[in-house]
C-alpha positions in Angstrom: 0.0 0.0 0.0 0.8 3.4 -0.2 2.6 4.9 3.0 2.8 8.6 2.3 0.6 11.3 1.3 2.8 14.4 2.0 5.5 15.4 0.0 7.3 17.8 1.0 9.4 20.4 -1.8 11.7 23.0 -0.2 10.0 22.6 3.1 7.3 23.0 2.1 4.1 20.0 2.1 2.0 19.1 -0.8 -0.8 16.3 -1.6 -0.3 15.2 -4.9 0.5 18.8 -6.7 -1.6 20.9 -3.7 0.2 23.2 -0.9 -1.2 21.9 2.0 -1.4 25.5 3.4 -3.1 26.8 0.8 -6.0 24.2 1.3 -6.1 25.4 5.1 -6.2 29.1 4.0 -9.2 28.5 1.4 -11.4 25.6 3.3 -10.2 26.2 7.1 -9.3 24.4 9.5 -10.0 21.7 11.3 -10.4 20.3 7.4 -10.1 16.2 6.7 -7.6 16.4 3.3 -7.9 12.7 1.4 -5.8 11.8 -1.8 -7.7 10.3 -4.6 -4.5 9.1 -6.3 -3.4 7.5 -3.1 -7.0 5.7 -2.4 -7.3 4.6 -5.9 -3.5 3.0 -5.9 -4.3 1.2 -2.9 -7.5 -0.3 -4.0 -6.1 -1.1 -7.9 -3.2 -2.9 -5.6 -5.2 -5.0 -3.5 -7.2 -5.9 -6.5 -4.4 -6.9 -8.1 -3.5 -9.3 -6.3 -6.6 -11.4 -6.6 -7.2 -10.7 -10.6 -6.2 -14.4 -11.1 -9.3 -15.8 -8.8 -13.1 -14.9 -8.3 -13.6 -12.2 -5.9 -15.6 -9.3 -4.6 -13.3 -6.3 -3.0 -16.6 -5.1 -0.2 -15.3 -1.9 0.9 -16.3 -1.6 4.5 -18.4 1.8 4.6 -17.9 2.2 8.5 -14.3 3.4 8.0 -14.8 6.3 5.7 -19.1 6.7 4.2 -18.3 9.6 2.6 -20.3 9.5 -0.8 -17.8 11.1 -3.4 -15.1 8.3 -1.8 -17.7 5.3 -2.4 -19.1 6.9 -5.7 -15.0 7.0 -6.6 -14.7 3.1 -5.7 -17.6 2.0 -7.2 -16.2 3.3 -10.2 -13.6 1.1 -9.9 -15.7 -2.3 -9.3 -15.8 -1.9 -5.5 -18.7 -3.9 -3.7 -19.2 -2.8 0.4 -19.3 -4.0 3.7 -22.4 -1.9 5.6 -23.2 -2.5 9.0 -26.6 -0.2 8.8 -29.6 0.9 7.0 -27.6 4.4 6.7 -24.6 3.0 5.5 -26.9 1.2 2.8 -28.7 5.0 1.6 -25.0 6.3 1.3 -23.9 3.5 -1.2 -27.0 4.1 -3.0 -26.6 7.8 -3.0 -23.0 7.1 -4.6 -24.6 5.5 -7.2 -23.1 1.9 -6.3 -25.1 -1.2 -7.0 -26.3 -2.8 -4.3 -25.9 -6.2 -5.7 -22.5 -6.1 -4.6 -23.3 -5.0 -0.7 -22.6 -7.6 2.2 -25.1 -6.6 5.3 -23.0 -7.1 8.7 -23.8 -6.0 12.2 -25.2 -7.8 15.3 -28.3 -5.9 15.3 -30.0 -5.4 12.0 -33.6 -3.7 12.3 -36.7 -4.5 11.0 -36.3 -1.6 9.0 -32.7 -1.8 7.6 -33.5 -5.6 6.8 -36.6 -4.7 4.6 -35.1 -1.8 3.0 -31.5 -4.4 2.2 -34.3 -6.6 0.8 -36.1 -4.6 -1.4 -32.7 -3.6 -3.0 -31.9 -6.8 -3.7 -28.4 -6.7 -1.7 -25.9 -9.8 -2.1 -26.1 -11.0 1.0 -26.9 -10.8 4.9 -24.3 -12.0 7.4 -26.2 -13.4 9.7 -24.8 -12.9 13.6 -27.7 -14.7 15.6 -30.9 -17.2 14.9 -33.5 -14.7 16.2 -31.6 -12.4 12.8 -32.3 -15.2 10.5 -35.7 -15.8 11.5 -36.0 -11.9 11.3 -35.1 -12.2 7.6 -37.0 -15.1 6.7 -40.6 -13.6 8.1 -39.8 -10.0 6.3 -38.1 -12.1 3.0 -41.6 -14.0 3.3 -43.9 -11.4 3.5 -41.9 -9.2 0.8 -42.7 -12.5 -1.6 -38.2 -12.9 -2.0 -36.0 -15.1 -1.6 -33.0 -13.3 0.3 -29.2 -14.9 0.5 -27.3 -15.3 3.4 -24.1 -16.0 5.1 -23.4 -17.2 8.8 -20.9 -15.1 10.3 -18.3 -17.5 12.4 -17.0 -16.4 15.1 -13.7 -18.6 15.2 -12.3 -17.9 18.5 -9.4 -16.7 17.0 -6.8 -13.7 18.7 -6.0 -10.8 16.3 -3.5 -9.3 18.5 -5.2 -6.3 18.1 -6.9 -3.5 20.4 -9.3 -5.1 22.5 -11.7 -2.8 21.1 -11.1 -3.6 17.8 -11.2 -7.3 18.5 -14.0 -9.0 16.9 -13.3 -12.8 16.7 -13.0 -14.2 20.0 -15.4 -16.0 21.7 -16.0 -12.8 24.1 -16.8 -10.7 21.4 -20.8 -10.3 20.8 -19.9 -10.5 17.0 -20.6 -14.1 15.3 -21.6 -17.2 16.0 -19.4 -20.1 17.0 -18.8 -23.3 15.1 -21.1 -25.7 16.9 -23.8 -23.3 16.8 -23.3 -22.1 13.6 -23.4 -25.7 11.7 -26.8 -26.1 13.4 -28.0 -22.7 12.1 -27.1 -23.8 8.8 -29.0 -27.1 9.1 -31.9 -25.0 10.3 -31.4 -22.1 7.4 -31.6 -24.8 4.9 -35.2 -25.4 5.8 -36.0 -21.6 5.6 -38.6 -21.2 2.5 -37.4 -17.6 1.9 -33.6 -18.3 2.8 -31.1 -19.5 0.2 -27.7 -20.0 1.5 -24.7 -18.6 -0.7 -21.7 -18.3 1.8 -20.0 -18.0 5.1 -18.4 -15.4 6.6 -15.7 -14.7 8.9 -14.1 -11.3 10.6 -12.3 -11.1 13.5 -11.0 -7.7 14.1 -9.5 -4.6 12.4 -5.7 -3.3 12.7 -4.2 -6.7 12.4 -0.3 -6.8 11.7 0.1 -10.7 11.4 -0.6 -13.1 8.8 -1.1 -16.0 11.4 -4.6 -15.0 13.0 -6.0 -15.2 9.1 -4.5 -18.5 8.7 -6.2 -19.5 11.5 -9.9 -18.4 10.6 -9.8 -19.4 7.3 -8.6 -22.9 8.2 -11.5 -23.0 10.5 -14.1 -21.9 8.0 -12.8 -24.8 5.3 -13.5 -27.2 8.0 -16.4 -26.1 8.4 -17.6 -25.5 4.5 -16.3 -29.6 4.2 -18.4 -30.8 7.1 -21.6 -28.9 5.2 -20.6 -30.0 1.9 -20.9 -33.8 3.3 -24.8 -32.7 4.7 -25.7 -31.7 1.6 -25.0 -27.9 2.4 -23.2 -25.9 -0.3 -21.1 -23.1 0.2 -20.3 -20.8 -2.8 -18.8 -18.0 -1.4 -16.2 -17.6 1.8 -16.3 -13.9 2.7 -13.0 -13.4 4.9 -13.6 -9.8 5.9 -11.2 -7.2 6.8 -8.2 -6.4 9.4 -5.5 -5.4 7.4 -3.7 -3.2 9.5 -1.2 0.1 8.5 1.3 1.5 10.1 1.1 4.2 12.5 3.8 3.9 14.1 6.1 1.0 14.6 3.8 -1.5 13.1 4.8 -3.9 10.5 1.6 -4.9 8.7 1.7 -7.4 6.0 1.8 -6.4 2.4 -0.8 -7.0 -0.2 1.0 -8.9 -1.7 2.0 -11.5 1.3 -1.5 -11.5 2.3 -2.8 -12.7 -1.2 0.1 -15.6 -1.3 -1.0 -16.5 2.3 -5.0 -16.4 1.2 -4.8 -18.1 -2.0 -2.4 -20.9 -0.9 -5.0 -21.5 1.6 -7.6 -21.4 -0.8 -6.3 -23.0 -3.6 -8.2 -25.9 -5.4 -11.0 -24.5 -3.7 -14.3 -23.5 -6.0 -15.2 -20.7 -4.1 -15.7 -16.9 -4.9 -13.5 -14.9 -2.3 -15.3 -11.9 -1.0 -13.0 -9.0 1.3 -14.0 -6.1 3.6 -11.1 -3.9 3.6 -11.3 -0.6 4.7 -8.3 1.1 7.0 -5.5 -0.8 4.4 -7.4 1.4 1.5 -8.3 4.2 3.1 -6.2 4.8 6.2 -2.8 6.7 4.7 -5.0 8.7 2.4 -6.4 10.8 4.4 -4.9 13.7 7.1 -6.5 16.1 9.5 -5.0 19.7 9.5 -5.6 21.6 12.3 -4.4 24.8 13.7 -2.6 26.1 17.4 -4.7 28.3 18.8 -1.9 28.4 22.1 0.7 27.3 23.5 1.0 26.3 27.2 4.1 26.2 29.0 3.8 25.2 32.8 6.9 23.5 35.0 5.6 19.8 34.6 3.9 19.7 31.2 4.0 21.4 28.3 0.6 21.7 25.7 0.0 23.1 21.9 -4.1 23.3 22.4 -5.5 23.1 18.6 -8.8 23.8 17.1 -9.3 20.4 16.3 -10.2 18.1 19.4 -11.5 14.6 20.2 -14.7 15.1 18.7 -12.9 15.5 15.1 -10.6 12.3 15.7 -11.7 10.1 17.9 -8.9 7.3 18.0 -6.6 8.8 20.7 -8.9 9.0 23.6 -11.1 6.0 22.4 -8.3 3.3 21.7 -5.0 5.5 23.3 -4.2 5.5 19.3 -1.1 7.2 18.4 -1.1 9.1 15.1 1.9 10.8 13.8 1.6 14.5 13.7 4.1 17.6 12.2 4.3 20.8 11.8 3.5 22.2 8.4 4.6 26.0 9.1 7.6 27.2 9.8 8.1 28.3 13.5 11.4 29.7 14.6 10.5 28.1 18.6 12.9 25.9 20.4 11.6 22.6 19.9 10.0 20.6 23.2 8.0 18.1 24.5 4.4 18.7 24.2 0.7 17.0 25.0 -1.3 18.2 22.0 -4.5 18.6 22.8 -8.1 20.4 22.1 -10.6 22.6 23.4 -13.1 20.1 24.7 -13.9 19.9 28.4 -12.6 16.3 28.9 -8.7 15.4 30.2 -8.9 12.6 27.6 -9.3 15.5 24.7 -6.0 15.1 23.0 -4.7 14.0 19.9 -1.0 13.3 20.7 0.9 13.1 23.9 4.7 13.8 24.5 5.3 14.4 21.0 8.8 16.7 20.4 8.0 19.6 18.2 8.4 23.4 17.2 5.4 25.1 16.9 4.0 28.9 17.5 0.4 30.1 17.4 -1.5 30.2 14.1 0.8 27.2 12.6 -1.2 24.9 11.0 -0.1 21.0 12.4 -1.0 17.7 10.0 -2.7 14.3 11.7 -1.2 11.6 9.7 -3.0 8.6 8.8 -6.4 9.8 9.4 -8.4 8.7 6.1 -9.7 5.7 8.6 -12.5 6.0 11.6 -11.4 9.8 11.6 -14.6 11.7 9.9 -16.7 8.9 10.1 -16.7 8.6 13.9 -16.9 12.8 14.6 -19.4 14.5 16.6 -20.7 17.1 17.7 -19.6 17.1 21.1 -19.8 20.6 23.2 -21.9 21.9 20.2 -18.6 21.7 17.7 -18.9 22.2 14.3 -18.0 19.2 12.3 -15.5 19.8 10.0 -14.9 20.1 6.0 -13.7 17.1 3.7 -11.4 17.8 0.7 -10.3 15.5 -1.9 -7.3 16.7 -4.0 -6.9 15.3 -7.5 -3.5 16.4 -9.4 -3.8 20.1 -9.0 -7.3 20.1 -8.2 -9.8 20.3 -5.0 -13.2 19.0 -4.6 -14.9 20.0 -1.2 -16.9 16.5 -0.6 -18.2 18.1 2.8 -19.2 21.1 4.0 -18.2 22.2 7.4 -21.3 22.5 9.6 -23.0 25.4 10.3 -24.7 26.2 13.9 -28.1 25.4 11.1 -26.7 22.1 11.0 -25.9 21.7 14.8 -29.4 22.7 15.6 -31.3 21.2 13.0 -34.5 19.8 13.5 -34.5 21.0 17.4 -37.4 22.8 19.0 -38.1 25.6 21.6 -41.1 24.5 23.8 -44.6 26.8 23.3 
């Protein structure tokens, strides 16, 4: 994958052929800046990889839903992961197909399952029994008959953030195998059920090849011993996980990944369906922010910026370190700072202990941020969320406005 989206020219930073300062100076700041040439080398890569074997790429909307980002992958052949009713509007406002959408989530309304029916989605991955029987009665009385996947839960460690953990038997997502061979048996009976895959995800920011060995070994087991019931399986959906680097990670290429996956796989008749999201979207994006002050005391020094925990979750959610420079010039002596925002918790901060040079009114870049940045914002002590920009070449397309106190308010009411 792609690891940088800043280039820097006579100390100076640029996205693709953009000053970086100049985007601050026209759209503001706290501003979300993605690379289009960046997401679309990282999805043509990971595609790559699999050209050679039947597969779906299901781009999982929950890390970045922005519409001109799905509309730009759809373009390209993408399918996508959705986990809500919302998620499933968004693809159709990008003017994706939802044939290609995989349903996940452990709690699928009555309302997001009808509306995924009556657009004729892929498939459901099905996380419970009282789910499937949810589909079958709306498949039945909507006259369809709807596909579905069982979504194992293998009991296998990702070595990832707890948080971020999904495949362990602790984890709410999934079934496990015992159970989920018996929901098979009893999906097979379904009248308004037809069975097309199984489906496996066990966590997100992974950084070893071994935990996906591991699932997908289970999941053959288990698509032999329904193959010998008379069960057939035509699709193994593998999800997601792929992790970056942030820091000192090591994540696996593309490229290992796909040797690892389709020597697993191979001699195997079945279409290969992934959810990535943080390995395409993650380096593409950065969060530009400026320092409003800076804080000297005896014990600790802060830079407080604009931007705060409502813009970028991951820090005070998961302790998530993100890198983050300087792109102005500041003659300062350079220290140790907690950079942090103007939100009225201790756990507002974006980076802690991070040596830099910085003076008020520089503008300071969050690395790494095209991932569960935007899509997990908020409006937290009545912030404004912020812009989206998506440079192409020399050019910039404002894919979000920054909210307006009309936004923030909207659709509250004074009482009579």
């Amino acid at each position: 994958m792609t690891e940088n989206i800043l280039e820097s020219k006579e100390e100076k930073f640029y996205i693709e052929n953009v000053l970086v300062e100049n985007i601050a100076k026209k759209y503001g700041t706290p501003s979300y800046i993605y690379s289009k040439k960046i997401i679309l080398e990282n999805y043509l890569n990971f595609k790559s990889q699999f050209n050679d074997i039947d597969h779906l790429i299901c781009f999982a909307v929950k890390s970045n839903p922005n519409i001109a980002i799905l509309n730009l992958l759809a373009k390209n052949g993408a399918g996508f992961d959705i986990v809500s009713g919302g998620e499933l509007q968004r693809v159709i406002a990008a003017k994706a197909d939802p044939k290609n959408v995989v349903f996940s989530g452990v709690g699928k309304s009555k309302e997001d399952i009808e509306l995924a029916i009556k657009h004729d989605i892929l498939t459901f991955n099905v996380e419970s029994e009282a789910e499937l029987f949810r589909i079958q009665s709306i498949a039945k009385r909507l006259s369809k008959v709807v596909g579905i996947s069982i979504r194992v839960n293998p009991d296998v460690d990702p070595k990832t953030h707890p948080y971020i953990s999904t495949g362990l038997k602790d984890n709410k997502f999934g079934i496990d195998e015992q159970n989920a061979i018996s929901m098979y048996k009893i999906a097979n009976a379904l009248d308004s059920i037809e069975i097309k895959g199984i489906d496996c995800h066990i966590g997100s920011q992974i950084t070893e090849l071994r935990p996906f060995e591991d699932s997908i070994k289970k999941l053959l087991v288990m698509i032999d011993h329904l193959k010998s019931i008379d069960i057939s399986i035509k699709h193994i959906d593998i999800g997601g996980g792929i992790g970056i680097q942030y820091s000192d990670e090591v994540p696996p290429t593309f490229s290992d990944y796909a040797k690892t996956v389709k020597n697993i796989l191979k001699g195997r008749n079945l279409k290969i369906i992934f959810e990535p999201g943080r390995a395409l979207i993650g380096k593409a994006g950065i969060l530009i922010t400026e320092v409003e002050y800076i804080k000297n005391s005896s014990d600790k020094n802060f830079i407080i910026i604009n931007a705060a925990m409502n813009d970028l979750m991951r820090p005070a959610l998961y302790g998530a370190f993100h890198e983050i420079i300087n792109l102005s010039s500041s003659d300062s002596d350079q220290k140790h700072y907690d950079i942090v925002g103007p939100v009225c918790e201790t756990g507002d901060f974006l980076g802690k202990d991070r040596l830099l040079s910085a003076e008020e009114g520089n503008i300071l870049a969050v690395l790494d941020a095209g991932a569960y940045g935007m899509s997990m914002s908020s409006n937290y002590n009545s912030r404004l969320k912020a812009s989206e920009i998506l440079v192409d070449g020399d050019k910039l397309y404002l894919i979000r406005n920054r909210d307006t106190f009309a936004d923030l308010i909207n659709g509250e009411q004074l009482l009579p």
